[in-house]
C-alpha positions in Angstrom: -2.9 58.3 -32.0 -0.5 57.0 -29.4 1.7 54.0 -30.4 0.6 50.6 -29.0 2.7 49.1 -26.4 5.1 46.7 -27.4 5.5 43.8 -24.9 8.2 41.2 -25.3 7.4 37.6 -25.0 9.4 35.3 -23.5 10.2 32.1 -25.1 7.8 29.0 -24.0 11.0 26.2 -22.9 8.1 24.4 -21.0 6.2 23.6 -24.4 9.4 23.3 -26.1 10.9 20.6 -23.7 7.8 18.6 -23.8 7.7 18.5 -27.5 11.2 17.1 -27.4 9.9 14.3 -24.6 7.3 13.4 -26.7 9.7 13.0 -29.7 7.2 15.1 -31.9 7.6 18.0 -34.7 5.9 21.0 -34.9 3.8 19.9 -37.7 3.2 16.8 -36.0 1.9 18.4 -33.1 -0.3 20.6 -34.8 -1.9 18.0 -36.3 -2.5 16.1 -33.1 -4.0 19.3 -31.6 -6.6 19.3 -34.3 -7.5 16.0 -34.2 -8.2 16.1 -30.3 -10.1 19.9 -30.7 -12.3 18.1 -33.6 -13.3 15.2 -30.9 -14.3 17.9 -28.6 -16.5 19.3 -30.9 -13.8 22.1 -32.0 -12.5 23.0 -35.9 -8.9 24.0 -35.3 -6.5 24.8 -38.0 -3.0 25.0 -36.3 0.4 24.2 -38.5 3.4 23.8 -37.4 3.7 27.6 -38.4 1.4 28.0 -35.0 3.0 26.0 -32.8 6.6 28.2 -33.6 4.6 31.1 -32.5 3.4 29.2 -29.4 7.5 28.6 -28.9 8.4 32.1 -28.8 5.9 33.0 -26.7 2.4 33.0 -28.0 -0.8 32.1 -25.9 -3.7 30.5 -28.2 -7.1 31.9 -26.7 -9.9 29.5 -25.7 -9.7 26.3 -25.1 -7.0 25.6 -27.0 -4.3 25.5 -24.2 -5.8 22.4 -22.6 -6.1 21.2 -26.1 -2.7 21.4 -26.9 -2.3 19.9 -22.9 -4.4 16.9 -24.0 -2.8 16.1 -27.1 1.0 16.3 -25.7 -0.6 13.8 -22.7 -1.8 11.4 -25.2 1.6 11.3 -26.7 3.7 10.9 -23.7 0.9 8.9 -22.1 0.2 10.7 -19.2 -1.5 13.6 -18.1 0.0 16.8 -19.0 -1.5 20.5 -17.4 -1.9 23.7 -18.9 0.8 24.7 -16.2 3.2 22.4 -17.6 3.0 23.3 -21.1 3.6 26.9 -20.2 0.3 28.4 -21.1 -1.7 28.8 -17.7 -1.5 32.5 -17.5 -2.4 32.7 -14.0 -5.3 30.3 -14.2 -3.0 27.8 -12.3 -1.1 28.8 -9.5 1.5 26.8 -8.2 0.7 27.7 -4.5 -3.1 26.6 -5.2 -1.9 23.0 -6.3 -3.8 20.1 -4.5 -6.1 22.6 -2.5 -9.6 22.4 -4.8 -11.6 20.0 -5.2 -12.2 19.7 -8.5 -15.3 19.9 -10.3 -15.0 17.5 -13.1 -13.2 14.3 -13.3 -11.0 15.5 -16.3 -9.9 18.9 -13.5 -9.4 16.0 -10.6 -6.6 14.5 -12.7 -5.2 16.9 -14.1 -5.3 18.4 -10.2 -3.7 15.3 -8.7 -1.3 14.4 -11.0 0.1 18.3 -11.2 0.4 17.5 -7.2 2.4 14.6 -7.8 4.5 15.9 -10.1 5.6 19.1 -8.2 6.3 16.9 -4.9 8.7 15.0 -7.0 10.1 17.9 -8.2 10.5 19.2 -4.6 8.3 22.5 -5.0 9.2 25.1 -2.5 5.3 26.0 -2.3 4.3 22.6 -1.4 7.2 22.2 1.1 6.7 25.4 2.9 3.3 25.2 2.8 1.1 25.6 6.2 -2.4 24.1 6.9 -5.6 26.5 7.6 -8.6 25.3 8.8 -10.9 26.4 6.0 -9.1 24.1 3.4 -9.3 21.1 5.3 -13.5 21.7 6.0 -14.1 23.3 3.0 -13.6 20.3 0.3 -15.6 18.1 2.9 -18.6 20.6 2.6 -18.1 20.0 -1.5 -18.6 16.5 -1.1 -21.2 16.5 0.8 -23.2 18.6 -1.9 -21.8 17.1 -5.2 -23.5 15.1 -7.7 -21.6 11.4 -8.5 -19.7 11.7 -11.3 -21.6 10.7 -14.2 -18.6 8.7 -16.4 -15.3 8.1 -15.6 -14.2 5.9 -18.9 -11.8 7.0 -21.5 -11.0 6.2 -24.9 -7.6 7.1 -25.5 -4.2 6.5 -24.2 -2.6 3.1 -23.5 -5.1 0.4 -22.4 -5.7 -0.1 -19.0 -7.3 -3.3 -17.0 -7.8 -5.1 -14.0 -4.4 -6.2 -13.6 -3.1 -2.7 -13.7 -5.7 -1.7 -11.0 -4.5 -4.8 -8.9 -0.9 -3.6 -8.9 -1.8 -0.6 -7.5 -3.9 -2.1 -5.1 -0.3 -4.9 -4.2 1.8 -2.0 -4.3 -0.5 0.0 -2.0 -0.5 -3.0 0.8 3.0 -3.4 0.5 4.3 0.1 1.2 1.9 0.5 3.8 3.5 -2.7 5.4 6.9 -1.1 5.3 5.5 2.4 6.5 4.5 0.6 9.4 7.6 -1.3 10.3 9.9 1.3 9.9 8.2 5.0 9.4 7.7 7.2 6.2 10.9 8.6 6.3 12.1 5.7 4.3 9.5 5.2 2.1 7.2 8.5 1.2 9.8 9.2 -1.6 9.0 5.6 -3.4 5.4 5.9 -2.9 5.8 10.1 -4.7 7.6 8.4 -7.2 5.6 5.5 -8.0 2.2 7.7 -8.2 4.6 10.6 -10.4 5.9 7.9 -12.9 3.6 5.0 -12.8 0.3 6.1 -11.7 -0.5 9.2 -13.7 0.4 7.0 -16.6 -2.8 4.7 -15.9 -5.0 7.5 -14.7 -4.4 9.0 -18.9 -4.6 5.8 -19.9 -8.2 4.1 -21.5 -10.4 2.0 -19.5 -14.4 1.0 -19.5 -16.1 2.5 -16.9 -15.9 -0.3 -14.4 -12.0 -0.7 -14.3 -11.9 2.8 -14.3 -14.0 3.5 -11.2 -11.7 0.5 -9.8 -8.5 2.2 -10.7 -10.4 5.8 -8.9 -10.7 3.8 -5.9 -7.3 2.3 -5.7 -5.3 5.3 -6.7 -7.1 7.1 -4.1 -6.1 4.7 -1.5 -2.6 4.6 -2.3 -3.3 9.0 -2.4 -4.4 8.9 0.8 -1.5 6.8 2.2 1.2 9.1 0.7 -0.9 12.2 3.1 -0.7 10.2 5.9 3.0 9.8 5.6 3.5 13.9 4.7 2.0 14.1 8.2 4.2 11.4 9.7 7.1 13.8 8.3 6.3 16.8 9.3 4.8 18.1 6.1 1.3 19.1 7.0 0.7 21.6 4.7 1.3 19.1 1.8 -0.4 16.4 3.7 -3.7 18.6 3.4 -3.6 18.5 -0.9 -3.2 15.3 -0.8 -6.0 14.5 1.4 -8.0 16.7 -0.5 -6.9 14.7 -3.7 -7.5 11.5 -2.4 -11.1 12.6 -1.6 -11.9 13.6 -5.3 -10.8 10.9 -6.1 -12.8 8.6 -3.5 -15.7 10.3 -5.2 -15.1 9.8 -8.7 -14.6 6.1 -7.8 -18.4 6.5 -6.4 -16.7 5.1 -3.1 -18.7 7.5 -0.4 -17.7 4.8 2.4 -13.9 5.9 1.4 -14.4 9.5 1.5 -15.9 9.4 4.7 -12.5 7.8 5.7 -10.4 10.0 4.3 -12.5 12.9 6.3 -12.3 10.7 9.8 -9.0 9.3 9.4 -6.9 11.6 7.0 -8.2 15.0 7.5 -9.6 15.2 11.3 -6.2 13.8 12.5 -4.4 16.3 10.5 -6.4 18.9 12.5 -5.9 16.6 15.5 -2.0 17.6 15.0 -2.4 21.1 14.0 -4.7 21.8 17.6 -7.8 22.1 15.7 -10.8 20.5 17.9 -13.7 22.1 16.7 -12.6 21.0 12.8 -11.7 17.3 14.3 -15.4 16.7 15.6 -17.0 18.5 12.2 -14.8 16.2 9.6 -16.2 13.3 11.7 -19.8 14.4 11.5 -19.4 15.2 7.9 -18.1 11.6 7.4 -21.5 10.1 9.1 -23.4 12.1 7.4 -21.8 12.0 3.5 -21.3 8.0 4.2 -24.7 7.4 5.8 -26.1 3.9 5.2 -22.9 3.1 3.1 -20.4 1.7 5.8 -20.2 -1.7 8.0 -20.3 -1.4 11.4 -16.4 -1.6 11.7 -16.2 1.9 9.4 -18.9 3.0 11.9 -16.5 2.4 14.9 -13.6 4.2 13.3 -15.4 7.6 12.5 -17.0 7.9 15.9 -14.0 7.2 17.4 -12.3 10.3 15.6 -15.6 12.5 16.8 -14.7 11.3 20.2 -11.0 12.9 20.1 -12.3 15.9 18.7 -14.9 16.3 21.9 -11.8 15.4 23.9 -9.6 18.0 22.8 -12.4 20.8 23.2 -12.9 19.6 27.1 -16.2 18.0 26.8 -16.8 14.7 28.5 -20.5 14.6 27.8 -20.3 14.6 24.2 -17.0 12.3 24.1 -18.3 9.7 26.0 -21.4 9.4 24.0 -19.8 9.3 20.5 -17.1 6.3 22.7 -20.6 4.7 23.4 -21.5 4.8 19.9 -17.7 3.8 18.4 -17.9 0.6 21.2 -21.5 -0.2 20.1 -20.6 0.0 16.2 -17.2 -2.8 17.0 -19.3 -4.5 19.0 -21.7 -5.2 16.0 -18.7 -5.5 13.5 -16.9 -8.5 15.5 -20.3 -10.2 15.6 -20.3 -10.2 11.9 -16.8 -10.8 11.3 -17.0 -13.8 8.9 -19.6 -11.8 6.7 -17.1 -10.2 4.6 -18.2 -6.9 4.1 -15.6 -4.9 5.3 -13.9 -3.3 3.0 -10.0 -4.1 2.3 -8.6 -0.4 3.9 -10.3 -0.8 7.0 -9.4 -4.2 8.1 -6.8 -2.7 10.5 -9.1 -0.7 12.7 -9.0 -3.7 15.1 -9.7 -3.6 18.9 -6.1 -1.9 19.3 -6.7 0.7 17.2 -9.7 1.7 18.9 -8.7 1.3 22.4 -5.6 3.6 20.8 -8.0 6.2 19.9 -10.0 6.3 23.0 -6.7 6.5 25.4 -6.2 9.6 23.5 -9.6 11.2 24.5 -8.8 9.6 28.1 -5.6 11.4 28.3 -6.9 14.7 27.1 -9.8 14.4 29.4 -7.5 13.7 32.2 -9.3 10.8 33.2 -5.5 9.3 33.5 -6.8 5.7 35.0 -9.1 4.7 31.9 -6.2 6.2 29.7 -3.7 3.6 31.1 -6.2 1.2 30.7 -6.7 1.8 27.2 -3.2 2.3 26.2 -2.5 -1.2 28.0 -5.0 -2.7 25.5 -3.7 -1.0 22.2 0.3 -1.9 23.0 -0.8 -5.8 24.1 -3.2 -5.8 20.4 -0.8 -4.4 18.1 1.1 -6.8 15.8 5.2 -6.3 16.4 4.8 -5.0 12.4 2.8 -2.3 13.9 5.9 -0.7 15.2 5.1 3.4 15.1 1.9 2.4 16.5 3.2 0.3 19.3 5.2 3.3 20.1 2.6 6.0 20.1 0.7 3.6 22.8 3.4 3.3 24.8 4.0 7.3 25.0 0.1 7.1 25.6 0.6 4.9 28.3 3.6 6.7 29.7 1.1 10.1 29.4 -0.9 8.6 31.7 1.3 7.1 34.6 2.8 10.4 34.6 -0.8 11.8 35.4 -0.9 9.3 38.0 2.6 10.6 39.3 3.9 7.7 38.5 7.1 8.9 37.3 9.4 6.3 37.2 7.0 4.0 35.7 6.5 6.3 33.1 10.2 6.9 32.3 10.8 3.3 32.1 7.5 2.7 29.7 8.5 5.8 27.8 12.0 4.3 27.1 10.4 0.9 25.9 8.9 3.4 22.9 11.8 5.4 22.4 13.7 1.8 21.6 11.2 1.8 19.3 11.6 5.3 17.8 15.0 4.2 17.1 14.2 1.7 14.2 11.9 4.8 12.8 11.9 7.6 10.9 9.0 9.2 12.2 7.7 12.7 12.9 4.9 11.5 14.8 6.6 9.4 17.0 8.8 12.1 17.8 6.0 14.5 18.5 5.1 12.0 20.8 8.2 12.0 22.8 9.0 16.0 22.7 5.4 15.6 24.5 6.4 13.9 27.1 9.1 15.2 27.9 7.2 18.4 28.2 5.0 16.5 30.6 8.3 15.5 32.7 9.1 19.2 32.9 7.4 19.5 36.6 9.7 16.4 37.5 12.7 17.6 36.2 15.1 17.6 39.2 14.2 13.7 40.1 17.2 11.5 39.3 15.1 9.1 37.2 13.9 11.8 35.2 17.7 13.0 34.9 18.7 9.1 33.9 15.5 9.2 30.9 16.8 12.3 29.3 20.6 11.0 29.8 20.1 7.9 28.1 18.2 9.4 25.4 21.0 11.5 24.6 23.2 8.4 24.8 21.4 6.7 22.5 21.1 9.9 19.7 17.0 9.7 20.1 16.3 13.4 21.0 
């Protein structure tokens, strides 16, 4: 009989490093592994002669890696992976990180905080990553079709309440603010860092079930914002997990009004930027339809406004202007019952501006260049001066248009008002929107005011 195969392990330095964070020793780990297997219903009888062969190497079968993933999370007090501990064998692959949505609330956080942790750490995979259409319409299509979550409360880890959830919630308002004023450049890397080092830390935490749908809700807010500001630098592929995240989360919250806004405002713009009508229009409709009966009027506005673009972009006035119809109709009915307050906190800033902003879009791709300046007009006069990015992209909107109405110097001297503006940024989007029109310029390249816009963006180190 033929000798078995010897295969040489490799030492586990994951496991081993972690053990050393969480200031435990191998019997004491062993012992906390077999107190979390017997309250899931397991009778496990590791010593801290099992955890040294786990150290050189070893992989414990069943369901004791996320076990032994648990217990090291409780210690440390926050979530640890299977990934992390060195014991995924496969079953987690870096390059799938953020991309499911995850069937259990347990997998969502151990999904979304594994994404947070391997921005942080500057993953190749995530940085490098590109965006296909499938995962952005496929999670939608899962919630659509999955049950609420049943229970979201846990009974171990550090204690977490209201307060906790309203920081997040202050923190969340506050770096939006800033993103606003002066672009994510400056401030994706404190909001990474903040949901890495902070956040996770709650999410492992205990709570009833009512603080902990509260903290779902909030966390995936504050999820959401750090997609939108991978988008707004240039990092689409890792804008896409997050959205995907953030949506999990929306669900475990039992927030179906947020998911829908996460589809309409996260994930169709994302397809907006990557040239994918078709997937623009279908996250809208998924967003009416998951959402139905569940938003105000206001929420109403906003996801027929993003079904409008996505008609826009595929050439097809008809259906744009009746989803426009619908998006006016809807803000029509929400500034009538303004004082009601029952809009929710993350959509108070989908005002007149930002719609007229979204429909100038449609306009311009429509070529219907008249009703495009006139919307872009409304948007720049709307927008608060904190609203600087978006005052910007209105103004290149606006510049789009006179250009279509071969009004060039009008446009160069618009388009320079929002590259002033671009200056005070650090923004991808904003320069998106300026190689844009620039690109529109090309036909009008030999005019001396055309020369003069390019020469004083030079000047001023904006292109």
């Amino acid at each position: 009989m033929a000798a078995r195969p010897l295969v040489a392990r490799q030492p586990n330095e994951r496991l081993q490093a972690l053990i050393q964070e969480a200031g435990c020793s191998n019997a004491g780990l062993a012992r906390r592994v077999n107190m979390c297997g017997a309250e899931h219903g397991l009778d496990l009888r590791y010593d801290k002669t099992s955890v040294a062969r786990w150290l050189r190497g070893q992989q414990p079968r069943g369901r004791a890696p996320g076990i032994i993933a648990e217990a090291l999370g409780r210690k440390l007090g926050r979530t640890v992976t299977i990934d992390e501990i060195g014991m995924a064998n496969g079953k987690n692959l870096a390059s799938g990180v953020g991309l499911q949505f995850a069937p259990t609330v347990v997998g969502a956080v151990e999904q979304v905080c594994e994404l947070w942790r391997s921005d942080v750490g500057r993953r190749d995979f995530l940085t490098g990553s590109t965006v296909a259409a499938s995962a952005l319409v496929e999670p939608s299509r899962d919630w659509l079709i999955t049950q609420p979550d049943n229970q979201v409360a846990r009974s171990s880890g550090a204690r977490v309440g209201e307060a906790d959830v309203a920081a997040v919630q202050a923190m969340t308002e506050a770096l939006s603010e800033l993103d606003h004023r002066y672009g994510s450049g400056h401030i994706r890397p404190v909001v990474v860092h903040y949901l890495n080092s902070v956040v996770a830390g709650l999410l492992a935490g205990s709570y009833k079930e009512a603080v902990g749908r509260s903290l779902f809700a909030a966390v995936a807010r504050l999820t959401e914002l750090a997609g939108y500001m991978a988008v707004d630098t240039g990092q689409h592929g890792l804008a896409q997990r997050y959205y995907i995240q953030s949506l999990r989360l929306a669900q475990a919250a039992g927030d179906r009004a947020y998911g829908g806004y996460v589809l309409a405002a996260g994930m169709s713009h994302l397809a907006a930027s990557l040239g994918n009508p078709r997937e623009i229009a279908q996250l809208a409709r998924a967003a009416q339809e998951g959402a139905r009966g569940r938003v105000t009027p206001r929420v109403e506005a906003m996801f027929h406004a993003a079904e409008a673009r996505g008609h826009a972009l595929m050439g097809d006035a008809r259906a744009c202007e009746a989803a426009v119809t619908r998006a006016l109709t809807a803000m029509d009915g929400a500034e009538a019952a303004a004082d009601s307050g029952d809009d929710p906190l993350w959509i108070a800033h989908f005002d007149r501006a930002y719609l007229a902003d979204e429909l100038a879009h449609c306009h311009r791709d429509l070529g219907q260049a008249e009703s495009a300046a006139a919307r872009a007009e409304e948007a720049v006069t709307g927008h608060p001066e904190g609203r600087a990015r978006r005052r910007a992209i209105g103004l290149f909107l606006l510049a789009d248009a006179q250009v279509q109405q071969r009004e060039v110097e009008r446009a160069c001297h618009t388009a320079g008002q929002a590259a002033q503006l671009l200056a005070g940024l650090r923004s991808d989007r904003g320069a998106e929107y300026l190689d844009d029109f620039r690109q529109r310029l090309e036909p009008y390249r030999q005019e001396p005011v055309v020369r003069e816009f390019h020469e004083s963006l030079e000047s001023a180190a904006v292109a």
